[in-house]
C-alpha positions as CSV (number, residue, x, y, z in Angstrom):
1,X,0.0,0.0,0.0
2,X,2.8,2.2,0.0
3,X,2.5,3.2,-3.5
4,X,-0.6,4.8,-2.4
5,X,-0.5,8.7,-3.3
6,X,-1.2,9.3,-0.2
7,X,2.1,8.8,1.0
8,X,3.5,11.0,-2.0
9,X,5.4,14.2,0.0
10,X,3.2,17.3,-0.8
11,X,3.8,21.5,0.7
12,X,2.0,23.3,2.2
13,X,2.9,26.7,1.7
14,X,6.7,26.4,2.0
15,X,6.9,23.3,4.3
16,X,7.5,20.0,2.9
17,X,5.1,17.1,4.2
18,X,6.0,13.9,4.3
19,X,3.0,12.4,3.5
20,X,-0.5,13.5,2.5
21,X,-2.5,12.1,6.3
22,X,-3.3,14.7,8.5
23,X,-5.1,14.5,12.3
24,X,-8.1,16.5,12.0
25,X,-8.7,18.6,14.6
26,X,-11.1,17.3,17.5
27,X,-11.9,19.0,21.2
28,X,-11.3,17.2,23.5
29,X,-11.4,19.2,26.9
30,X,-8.4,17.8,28.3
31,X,-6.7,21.1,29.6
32,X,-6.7,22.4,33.4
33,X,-9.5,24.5,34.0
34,X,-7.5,28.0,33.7
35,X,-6.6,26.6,30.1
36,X,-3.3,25.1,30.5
37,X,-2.3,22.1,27.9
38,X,-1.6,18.8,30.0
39,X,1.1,16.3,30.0
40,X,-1.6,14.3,28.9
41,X,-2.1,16.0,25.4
42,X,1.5,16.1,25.2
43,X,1.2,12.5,25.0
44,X,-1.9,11.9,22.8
45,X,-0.5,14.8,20.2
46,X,3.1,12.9,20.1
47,X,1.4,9.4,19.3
48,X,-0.2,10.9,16.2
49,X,3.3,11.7,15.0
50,X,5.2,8.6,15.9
51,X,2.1,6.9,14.2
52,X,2.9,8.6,10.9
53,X,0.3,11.3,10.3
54,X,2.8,14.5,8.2
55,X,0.8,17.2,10.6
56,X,-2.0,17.2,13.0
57,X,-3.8,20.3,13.8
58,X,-4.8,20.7,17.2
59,X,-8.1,20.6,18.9
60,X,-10.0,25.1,18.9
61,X,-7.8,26.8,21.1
62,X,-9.3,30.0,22.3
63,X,-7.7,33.2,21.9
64,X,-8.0,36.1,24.3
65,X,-9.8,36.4,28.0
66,X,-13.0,37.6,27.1
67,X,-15.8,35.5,25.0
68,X,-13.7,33.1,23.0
69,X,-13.4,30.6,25.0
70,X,-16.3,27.8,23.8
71,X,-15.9,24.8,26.6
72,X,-14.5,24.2,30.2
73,X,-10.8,22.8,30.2
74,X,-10.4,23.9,26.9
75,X,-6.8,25.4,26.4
76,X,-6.0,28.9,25.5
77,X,-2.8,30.6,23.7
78,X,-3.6,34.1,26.2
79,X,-1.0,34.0,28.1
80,X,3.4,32.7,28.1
81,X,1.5,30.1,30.6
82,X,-0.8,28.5,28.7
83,X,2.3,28.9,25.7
84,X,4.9,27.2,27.2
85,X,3.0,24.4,28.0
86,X,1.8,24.5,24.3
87,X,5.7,24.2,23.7
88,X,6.2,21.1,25.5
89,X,3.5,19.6,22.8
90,X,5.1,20.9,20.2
91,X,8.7,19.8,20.7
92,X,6.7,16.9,21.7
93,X,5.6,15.9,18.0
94,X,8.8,17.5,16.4
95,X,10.8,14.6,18.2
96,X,8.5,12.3,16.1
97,X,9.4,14.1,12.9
98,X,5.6,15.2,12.6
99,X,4.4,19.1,12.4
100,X,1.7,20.7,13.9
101,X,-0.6,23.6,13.2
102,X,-2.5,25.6,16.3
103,X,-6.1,25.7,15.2
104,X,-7.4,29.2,16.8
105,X,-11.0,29.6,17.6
106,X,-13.6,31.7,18.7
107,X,-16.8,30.3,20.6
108,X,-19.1,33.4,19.5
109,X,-23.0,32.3,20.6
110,X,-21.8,28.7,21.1
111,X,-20.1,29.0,24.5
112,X,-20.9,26.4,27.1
113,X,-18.1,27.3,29.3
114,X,-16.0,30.1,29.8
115,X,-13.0,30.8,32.6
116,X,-13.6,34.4,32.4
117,X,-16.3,35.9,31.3
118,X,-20.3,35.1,31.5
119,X,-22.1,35.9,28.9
120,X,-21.7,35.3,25.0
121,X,-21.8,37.2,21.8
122,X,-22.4,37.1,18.2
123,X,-22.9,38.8,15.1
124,X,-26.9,39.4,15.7
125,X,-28.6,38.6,19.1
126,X,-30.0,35.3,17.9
127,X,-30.3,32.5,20.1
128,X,-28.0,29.4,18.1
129,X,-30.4,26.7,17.3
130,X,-30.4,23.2,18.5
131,X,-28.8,22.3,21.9
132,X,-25.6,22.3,24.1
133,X,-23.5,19.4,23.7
134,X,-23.5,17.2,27.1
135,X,-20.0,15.5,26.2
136,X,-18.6,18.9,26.4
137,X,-20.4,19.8,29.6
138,X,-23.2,21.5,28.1
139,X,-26.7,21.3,29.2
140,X,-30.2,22.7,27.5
141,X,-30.7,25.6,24.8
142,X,-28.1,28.2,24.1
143,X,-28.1,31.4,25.4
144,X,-29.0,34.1,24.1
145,X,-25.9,36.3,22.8
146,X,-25.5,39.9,22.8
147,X,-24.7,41.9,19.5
148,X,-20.8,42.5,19.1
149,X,-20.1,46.5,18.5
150,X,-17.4,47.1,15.9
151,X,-15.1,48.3,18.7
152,X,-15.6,44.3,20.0
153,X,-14.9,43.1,16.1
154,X,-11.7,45.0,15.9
155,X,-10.7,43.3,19.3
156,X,-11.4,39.8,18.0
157,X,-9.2,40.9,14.8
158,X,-6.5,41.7,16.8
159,X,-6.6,38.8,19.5
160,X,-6.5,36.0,16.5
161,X,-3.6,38.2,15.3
162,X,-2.0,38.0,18.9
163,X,-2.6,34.4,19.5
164,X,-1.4,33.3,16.4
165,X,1.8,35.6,16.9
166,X,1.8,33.1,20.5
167,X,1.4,30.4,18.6
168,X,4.4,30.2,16.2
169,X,6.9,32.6,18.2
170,X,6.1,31.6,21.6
171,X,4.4,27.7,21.5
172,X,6.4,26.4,18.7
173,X,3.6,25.6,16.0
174,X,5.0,25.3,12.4
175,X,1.6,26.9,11.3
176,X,-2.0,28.1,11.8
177,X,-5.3,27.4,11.0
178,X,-8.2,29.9,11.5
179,X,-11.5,28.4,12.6
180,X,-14.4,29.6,10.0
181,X,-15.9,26.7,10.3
182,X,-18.6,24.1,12.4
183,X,-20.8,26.9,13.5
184,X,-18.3,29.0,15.8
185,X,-18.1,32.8,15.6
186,X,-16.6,33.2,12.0
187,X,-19.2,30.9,10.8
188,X,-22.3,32.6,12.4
189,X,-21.0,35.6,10.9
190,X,-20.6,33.5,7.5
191,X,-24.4,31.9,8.4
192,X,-27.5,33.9,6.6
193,X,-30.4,33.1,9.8
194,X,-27.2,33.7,12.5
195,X,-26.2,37.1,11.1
196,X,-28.9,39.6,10.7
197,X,-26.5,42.5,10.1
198,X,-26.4,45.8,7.9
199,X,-22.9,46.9,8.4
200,X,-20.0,46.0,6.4
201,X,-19.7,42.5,8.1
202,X,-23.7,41.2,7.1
203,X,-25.7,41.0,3.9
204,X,-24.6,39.1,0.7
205,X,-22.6,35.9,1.4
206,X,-19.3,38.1,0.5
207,X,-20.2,40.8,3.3
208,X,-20.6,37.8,5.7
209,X,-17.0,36.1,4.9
210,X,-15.8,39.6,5.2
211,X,-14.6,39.1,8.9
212,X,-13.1,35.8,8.1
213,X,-11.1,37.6,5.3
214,X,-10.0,40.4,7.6
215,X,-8.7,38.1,10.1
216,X,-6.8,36.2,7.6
217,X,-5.5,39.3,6.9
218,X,-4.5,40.7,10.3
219,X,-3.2,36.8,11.3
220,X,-0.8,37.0,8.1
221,X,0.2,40.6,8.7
222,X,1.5,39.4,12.0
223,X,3.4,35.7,11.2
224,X,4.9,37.1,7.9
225,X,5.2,35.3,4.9
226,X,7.1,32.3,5.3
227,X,4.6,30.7,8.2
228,X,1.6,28.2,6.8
229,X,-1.7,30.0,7.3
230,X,-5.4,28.2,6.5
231,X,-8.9,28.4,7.2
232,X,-11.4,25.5,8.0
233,X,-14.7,25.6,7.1
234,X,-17.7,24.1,6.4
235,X,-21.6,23.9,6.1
236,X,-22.7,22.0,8.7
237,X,-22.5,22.9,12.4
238,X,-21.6,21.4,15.7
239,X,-25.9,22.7,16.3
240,X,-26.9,22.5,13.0
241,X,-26.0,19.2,11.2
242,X,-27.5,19.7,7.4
243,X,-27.2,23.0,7.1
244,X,-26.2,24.0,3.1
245,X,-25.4,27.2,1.5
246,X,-28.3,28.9,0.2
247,X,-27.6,29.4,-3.3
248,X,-25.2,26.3,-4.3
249,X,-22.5,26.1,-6.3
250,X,-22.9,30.3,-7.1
251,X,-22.0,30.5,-3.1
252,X,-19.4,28.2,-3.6
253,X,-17.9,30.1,-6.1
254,X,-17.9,33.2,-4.5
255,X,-16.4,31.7,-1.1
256,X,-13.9,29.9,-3.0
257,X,-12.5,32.8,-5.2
258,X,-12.4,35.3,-2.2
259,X,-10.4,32.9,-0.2
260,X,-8.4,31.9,-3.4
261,X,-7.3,35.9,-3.1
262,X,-7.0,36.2,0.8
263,X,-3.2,34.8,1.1
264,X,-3.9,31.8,2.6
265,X,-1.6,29.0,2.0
266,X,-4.8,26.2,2.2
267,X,-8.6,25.9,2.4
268,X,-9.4,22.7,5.4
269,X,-12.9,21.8,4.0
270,X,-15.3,19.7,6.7
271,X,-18.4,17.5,5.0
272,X,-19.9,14.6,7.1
273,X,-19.0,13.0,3.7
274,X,-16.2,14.7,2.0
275,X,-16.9,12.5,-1.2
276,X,-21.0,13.2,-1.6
277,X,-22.2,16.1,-3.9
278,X,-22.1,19.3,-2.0
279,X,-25.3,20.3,-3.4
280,X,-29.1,18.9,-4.3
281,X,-28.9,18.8,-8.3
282,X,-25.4,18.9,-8.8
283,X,-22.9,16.1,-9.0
284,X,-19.7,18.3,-7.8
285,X,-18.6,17.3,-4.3
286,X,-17.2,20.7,-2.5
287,X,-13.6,19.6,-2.6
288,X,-14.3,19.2,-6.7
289,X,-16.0,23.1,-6.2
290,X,-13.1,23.9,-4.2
291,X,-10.6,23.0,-7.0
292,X,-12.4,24.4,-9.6
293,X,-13.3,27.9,-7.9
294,X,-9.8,27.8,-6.3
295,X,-7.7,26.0,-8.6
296,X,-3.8,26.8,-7.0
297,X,-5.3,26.6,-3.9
298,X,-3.7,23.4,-1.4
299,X,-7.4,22.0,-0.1
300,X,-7.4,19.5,2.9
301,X,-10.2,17.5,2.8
302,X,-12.2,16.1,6.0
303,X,-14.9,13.7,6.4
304,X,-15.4,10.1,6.8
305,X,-12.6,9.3,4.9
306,X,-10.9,6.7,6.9
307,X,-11.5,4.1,4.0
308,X,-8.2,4.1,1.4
309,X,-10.0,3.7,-1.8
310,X,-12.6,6.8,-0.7
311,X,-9.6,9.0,0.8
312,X,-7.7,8.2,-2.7
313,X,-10.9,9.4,-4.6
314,X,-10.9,12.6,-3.1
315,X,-7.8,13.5,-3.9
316,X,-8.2,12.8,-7.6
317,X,-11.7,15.0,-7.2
318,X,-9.3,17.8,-6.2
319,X,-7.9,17.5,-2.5
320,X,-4.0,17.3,-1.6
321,X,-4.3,16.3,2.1
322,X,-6.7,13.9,3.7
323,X,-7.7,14.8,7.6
324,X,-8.9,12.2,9.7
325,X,-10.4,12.4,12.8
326,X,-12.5,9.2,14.2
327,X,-10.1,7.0,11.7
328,X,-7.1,8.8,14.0
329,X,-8.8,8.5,17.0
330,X,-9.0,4.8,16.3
331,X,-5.9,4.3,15.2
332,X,-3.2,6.6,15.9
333,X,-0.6,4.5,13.8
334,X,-3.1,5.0,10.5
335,X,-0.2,5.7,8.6
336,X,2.0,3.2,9.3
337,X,-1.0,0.5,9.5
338,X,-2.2,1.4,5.7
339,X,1.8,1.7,4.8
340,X,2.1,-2.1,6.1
341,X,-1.1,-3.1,4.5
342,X,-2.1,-3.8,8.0
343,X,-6.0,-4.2,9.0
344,X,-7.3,-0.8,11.0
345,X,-9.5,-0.7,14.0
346,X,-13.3,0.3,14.0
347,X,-14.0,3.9,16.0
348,X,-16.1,3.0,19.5
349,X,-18.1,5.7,20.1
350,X,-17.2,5.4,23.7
351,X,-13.9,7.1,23.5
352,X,-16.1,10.5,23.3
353,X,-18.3,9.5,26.3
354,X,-19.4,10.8,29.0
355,X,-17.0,13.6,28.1
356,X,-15.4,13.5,25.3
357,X,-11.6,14.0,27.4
358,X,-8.6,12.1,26.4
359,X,-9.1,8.5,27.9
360,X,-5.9,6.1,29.5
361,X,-6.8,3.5,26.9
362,X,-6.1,6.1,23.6
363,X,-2.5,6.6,24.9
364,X,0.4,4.5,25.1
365,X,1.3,2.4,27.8
């Protein structure tokens, strides 16, 4: 199976992957409750790497001390506390020969616990649909969140700016990705129903990527040229499972070129199934809309593709990295299992249950 391009060496921006298998990020609460990384994910990061995945991107890591943070015993990049320890996970995977990419995040409405602050915010004070997540700690219906000013927007700007600054020059991360997608605060500003705003940042689908744009902007102002920047996103939600863009592929087009223009270095694209048509009536998967709308773009494709044949087809339909993240959690030696033609393991559901922290039976013994 090693003939398999997915062990072909591919860039991102100017670093050099080994292979094309990449952790996809997953929270996983496992940080003390004032946000500090543990030995414990120290452990659980470096097993990824001396497995063979080319990079992992971490689990949302929250970004300033006021409504970012989305879960309790999440980890933060706030503080030279929270980045040291960050450091020792780093160095961690490096002595595996793996990379790693700091995925920054901001909770926006979908807070369920927060060290600092009560309270959340959003683009429009508009209660998120569905519910809390219990295997995060969450209980009932969201709250509802109170309308950021553009004084709070520029704040945000700045703090992914500052945290990804922490990230590389302080924690050790060979790159960042911003978190646009899943239904956090750059995707409820991206969401039609979750952004009722008739500023500069609501309106057309372009006015609502606009903050996701001027964040990619600020972040790459601040980590120069040289450092991997990306964005995830995605349709569905964490709340809203099924959601699709409203106008299809013409969406799809105009996300696609805008990001194609930002200076990003890749596009991380989330479906439950990265392989299935994007859109009702049209064959085109959103990696394939991705690659055509984006053509020079790196994409990173994520989504049930822990199956070799289906991971290979979506990199012929236009993906250069497969993400895996219940295929990783099963097996943190993918890699090197698929390179040996070895038989992986089924994902148990139970790893994530009751809370979905880092378990004694995911890490080595």
């Amino acid at each position: 199976m090693s003939s398999s391009t997915l062990f072909n060496e591919y860039s991102i921006g100017n670093m050099l992957l080994k292979n094309r298998l990449v952790v996809a990020p997953m929270t996983r609460v496992t940080a003390s409750e004032d946000g500090i990384a543990s030995p414990r994910m120290k452990v659980y990061y470096q097993d990824f790497a001396r497995g063979g995945f080319a990079l992992t991107i971490t689990e949302g890591i929250y970004i300033d001390k006021a409504w970012s943070q989305t879960y309790a015993f999440q980890a933060g990049l706030v503080s030279s506390e929270q980045a040291i320890a960050w450091h020792a996970v780093t160095d961690a995977v490096h002595q595996q020969g793996g990379r790693i990419f700091a995925q920054l995040q901001h909770s926006g409405a979908l807070s369920q616990g927060n060290y600092y602050l009560d309270g959340t915010v959003a683009p429009s004070a508009v209660r998120p649909v569905g519910k809390q997540l219990p295997f995060y700690r969450g209980e009932g219906e969201y709250r509802i969140p109170r309308e950021l000013t553009e004084e709070d927007i520029q704040g945000i700007i700045g703090s992914f700016a500052e945290a990804a600054s922490r990230a590389v020059c302080e924690a050790g991360f060979d790159g960042v990705e911003i978190h646009g997608a899943n239904g956090y605060l750059l995707d409820q500003f991206f969401t039609d129903y979750a952004n009722h705003r008739t500023d500069k940042w609501g309106g057309s689908i372009a006015g609502r990527l606009s903050l996701s744009l001027a964040v990619i902007k600020a972040v790459r102002e601040r980590v120069g040229k040289d450092v991997p920047v990306g964005i995830r996103i995605s349709q569905g939600k964490v709340n809203d499972f099924y959601h699709k863009w409203a106008n299809g592929e013409d969406d799809a087009r105009i996300v696609f070129t805008l990001l194609a223009e930002s200076g990003i270095d890749f596009i991380h694209l989330t479906e439950y199934e990265a392989w299935q048509p994007a859109f009702e009536g049209n064959p085109l998967s959103l990696v394939a809309l991705a690659r055509k709308y984006a053509p020079e773009m790196t994409i990173i494709a994520n989504g049930s593709l822990h199956n070799v044949v289906r991971a290979e087809d979506v990199i012929q339909a236009g993906a250069n990295f497969i993400a895996l993240g219940r295929g990783a959690l099963a097996n943190h030696d993918w890699p090197e299992r698929v390179r040996q033609g070895l038989d992986t393991r089924e994902f148990d559901s139970a790893i994530l249950g009751p809370i979905a922290d880092i378990k004694d039976s995911e890490l080595p013994a």
